[in-house]
C-alpha positions in Angstrom: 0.0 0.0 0.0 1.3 3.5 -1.4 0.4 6.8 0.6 1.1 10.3 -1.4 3.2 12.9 1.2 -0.1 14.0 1.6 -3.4 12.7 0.9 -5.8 14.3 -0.4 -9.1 13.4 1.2 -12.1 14.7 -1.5 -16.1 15.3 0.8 -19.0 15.0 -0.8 -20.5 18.1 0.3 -24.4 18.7 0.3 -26.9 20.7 2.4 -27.7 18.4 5.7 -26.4 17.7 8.7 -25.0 14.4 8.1 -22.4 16.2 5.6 -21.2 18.8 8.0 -20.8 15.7 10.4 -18.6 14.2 7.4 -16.4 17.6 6.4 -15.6 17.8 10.6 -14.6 14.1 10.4 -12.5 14.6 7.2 -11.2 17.5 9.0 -9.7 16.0 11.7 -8.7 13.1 9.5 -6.7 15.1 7.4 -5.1 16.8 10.4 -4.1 13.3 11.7 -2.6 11.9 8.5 -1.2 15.4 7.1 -3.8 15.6 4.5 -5.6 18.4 2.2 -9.2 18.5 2.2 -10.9 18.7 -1.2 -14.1 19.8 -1.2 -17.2 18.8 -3.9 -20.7 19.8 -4.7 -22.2 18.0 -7.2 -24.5 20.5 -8.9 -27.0 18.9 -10.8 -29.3 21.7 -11.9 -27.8 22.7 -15.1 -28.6 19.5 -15.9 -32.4 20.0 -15.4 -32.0 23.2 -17.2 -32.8 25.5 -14.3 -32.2 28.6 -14.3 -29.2 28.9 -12.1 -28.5 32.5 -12.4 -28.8 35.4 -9.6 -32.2 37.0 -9.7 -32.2 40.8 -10.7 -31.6 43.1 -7.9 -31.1 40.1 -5.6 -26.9 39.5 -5.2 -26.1 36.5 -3.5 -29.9 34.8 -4.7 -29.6 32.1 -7.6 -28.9 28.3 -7.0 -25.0 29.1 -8.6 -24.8 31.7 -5.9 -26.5 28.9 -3.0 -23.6 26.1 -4.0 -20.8 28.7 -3.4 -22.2 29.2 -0.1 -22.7 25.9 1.1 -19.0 25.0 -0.2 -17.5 28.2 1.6 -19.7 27.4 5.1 -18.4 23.5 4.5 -14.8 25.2 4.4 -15.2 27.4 7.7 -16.9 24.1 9.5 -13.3 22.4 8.1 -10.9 25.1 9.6 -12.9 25.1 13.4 -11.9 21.4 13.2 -8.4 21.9 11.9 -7.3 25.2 11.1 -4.0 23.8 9.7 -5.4 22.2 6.8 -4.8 23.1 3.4 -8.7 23.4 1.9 -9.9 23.3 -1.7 -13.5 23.9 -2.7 -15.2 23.1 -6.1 -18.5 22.9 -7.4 -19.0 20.1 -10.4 -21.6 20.7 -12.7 -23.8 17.0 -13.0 -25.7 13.6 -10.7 -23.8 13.1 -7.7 -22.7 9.7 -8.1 -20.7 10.2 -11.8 -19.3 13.4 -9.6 -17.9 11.7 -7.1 -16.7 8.7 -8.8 -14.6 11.4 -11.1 -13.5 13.6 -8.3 -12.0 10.4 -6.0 -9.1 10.5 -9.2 -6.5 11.1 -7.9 -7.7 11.0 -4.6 -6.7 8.9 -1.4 -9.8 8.5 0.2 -13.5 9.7 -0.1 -15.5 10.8 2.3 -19.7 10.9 2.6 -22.4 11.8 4.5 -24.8 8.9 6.5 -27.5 10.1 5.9 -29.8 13.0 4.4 -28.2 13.6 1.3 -31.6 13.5 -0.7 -29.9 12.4 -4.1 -27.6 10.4 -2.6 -29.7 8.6 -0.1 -29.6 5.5 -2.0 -25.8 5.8 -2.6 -25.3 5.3 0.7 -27.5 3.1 2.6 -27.6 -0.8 1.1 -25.3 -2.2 -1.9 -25.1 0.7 -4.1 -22.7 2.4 -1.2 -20.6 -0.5 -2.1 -21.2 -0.1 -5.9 -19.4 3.6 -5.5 -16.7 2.1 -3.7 -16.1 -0.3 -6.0 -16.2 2.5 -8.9 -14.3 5.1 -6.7 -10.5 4.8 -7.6 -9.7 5.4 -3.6 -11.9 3.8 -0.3 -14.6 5.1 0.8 -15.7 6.7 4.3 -19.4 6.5 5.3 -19.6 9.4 7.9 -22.4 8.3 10.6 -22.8 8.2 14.8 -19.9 9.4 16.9 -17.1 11.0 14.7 -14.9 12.0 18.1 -14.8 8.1 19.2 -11.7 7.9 20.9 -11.7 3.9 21.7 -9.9 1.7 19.2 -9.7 0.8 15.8 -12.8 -1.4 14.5 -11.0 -4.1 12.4 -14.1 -6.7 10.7 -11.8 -9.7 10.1 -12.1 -10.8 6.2 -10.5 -14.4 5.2 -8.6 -13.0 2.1 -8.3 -9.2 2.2 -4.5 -7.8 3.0 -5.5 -4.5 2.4 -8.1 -4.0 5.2 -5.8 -5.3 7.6 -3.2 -3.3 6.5 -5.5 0.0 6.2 -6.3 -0.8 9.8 -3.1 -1.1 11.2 -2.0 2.3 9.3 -5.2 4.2 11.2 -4.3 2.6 14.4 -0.6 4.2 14.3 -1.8 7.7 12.9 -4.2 7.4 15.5 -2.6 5.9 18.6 -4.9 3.6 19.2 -4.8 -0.2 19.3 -7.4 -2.6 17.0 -10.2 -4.2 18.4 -10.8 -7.5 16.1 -14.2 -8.6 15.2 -14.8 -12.0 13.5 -17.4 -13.3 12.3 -20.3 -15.2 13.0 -19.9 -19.2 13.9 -16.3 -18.8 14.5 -15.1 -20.6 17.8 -13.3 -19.3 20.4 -10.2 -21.3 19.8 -10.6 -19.9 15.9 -10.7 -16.6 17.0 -7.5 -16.7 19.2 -6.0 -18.1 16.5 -7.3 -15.1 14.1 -6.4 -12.6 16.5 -2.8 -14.5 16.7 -2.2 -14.5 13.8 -3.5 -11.1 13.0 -1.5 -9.0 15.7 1.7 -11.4 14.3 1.5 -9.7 11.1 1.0 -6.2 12.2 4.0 -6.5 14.1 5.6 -7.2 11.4 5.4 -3.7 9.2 3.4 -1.7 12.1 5.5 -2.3 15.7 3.9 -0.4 17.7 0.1 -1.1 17.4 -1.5 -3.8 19.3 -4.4 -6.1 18.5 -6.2 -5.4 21.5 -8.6 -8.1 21.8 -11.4 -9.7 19.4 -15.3 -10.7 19.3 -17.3 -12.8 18.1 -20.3 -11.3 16.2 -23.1 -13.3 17.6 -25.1 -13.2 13.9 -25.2 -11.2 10.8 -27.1 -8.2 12.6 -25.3 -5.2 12.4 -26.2 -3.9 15.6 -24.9 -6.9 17.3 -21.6 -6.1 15.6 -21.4 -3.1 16.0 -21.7 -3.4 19.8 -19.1 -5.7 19.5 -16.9 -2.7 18.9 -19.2 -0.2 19.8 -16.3 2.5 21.5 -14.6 2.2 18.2 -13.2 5.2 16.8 -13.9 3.8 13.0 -14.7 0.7 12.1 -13.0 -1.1 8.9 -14.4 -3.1 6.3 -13.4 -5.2 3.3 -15.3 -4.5 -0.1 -15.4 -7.8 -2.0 -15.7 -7.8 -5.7 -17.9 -8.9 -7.8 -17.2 -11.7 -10.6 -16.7 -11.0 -14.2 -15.3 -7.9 -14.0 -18.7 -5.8 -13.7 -17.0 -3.3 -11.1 -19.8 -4.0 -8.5 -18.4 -5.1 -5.0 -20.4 -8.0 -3.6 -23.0 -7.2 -1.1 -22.8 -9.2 1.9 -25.2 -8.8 4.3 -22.7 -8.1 7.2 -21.3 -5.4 5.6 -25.1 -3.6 4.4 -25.6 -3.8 7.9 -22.9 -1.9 8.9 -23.6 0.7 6.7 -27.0 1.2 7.5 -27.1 0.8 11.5 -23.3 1.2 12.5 -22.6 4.0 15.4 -19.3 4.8 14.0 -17.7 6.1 11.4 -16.9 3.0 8.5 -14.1 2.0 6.2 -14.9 0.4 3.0 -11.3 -0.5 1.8 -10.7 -1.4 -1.8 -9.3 -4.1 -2.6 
């Protein structure tokens, strides 16, 4: 896994509260990692051939003018979280999703909203949050619950992935936290020592000073059970599993929609 000197972390920006949850989040992401902020409003109404133009006699009034603000208020909201981040705005004429999807190139990570996005409601609750991250050229945050968590790093064990354990351990060292391990369903206590064994062994390998704190078994597929699991966790990360044949969709298994849609805590979708 590559890192740029420093990542450029692109928001999704849009008027609710769940985005200005995401931009602080982003915010004191990017602080954390050294990271620029980059921030996007899809705007979708030239599309739908409004007129977006000011209305006479009204400065400021006109749905052109309304983007600008709600990208320059995004931006303040950024520097009262970190006021040593480097911030770039921009507004993107067209649909949200094709927005996004362009605007994670060249990007390290993407960040949204949980909920409230109108549009993008869909996006982000069920597969189709999955179907962006497997588009996306960078993983994908999905910004919900407590975004000032301080306990540890989430980690939901995945049988092949390297790049979620690896994505974990890097958080967990920016961070200074240690990883919680979660495993899944049916797994016996003797199989999840021996996970959690042999996950701390190779952390230790390339990350020395993160620990693997401790793991849990997920009692079933519900999310909420899950999450609980981990429930002090100051992001939880998850695998995104491919689809076959090539289609660039990510598989959608129902552990992972369930996080999505009930988690407490910020969530990692790493790419594979």
């Amino acid at each position: 896994m590559t890192h740029t000197a420093a990542p450029k972390i692109t928001v999704g920006v849009f008027d609710a509260d769940e985005s200005d949850q995401a931009v602080r989040w982003a915010a004191r992401h990017a602080a954390t990692v050294g990271g620029a902020l980059h921030l996007v409003h899809a705007f979708v109404w030239t599309e739908l051939d409004v007129n977006v133009d000011p209305i006479s006699g009204m400065p400021g009034s006109g749905f052109r003018s309304a983007a600008d603000t709600l990208l320059r208020e995004a931006a303040e909201l950024a520097r009262e979280r970190a006021p040593e981040v480097e911030i770039t705005t921009e507004v993107i004429d067209g649909n949200s999703v094709p927005v996004l999807v362009h605007a994670s190139q060249g990007s390290d990570l993407l960040v949204l909203g949980g909920r409230g996005l109108g549009r993008l409601m869909t996006l982000i609750v069920g597969s189709k949050s999955l179907a962006l991250a497997a588009r996306a050229h960078c993983p994908v945050v999905v910004v919900r619950g407590n975004i000032d968590g301080d306990g540890p790093v989430g980690l939901v064990h995945h049988e092949t992935s390297t790049e979620v354990v690896a994505r974990a351990a890097d958080l967990a060292e920016a961070y200074g936290r240690d990883i919680h391990l979660v495993v899944r369903p049916g797994t016996s206590p003797e199989q999840a020592q021996e996970i959690l064994a042999a996950t701390a062994q190779r952390i230790a390998l390339s990350h020395p000073s993160v620990f693997v704190k401790d793991v849990a078994v997920a009692t079933s597929d519900n999310a909420k059970q899950l999450v609980e699991a981990s429930e002090n966790a100051s992001v939880m990360v998850v695998a995104g599993e491919r689809g076959e044949g090539g289609s660039g969709k990510i598989a959608a298994p129902r552990q992972l929609v369930n996080v999505l849609r009930y988690a407490n805590t910020p969530v990692w979708i790493e790419r594979e």
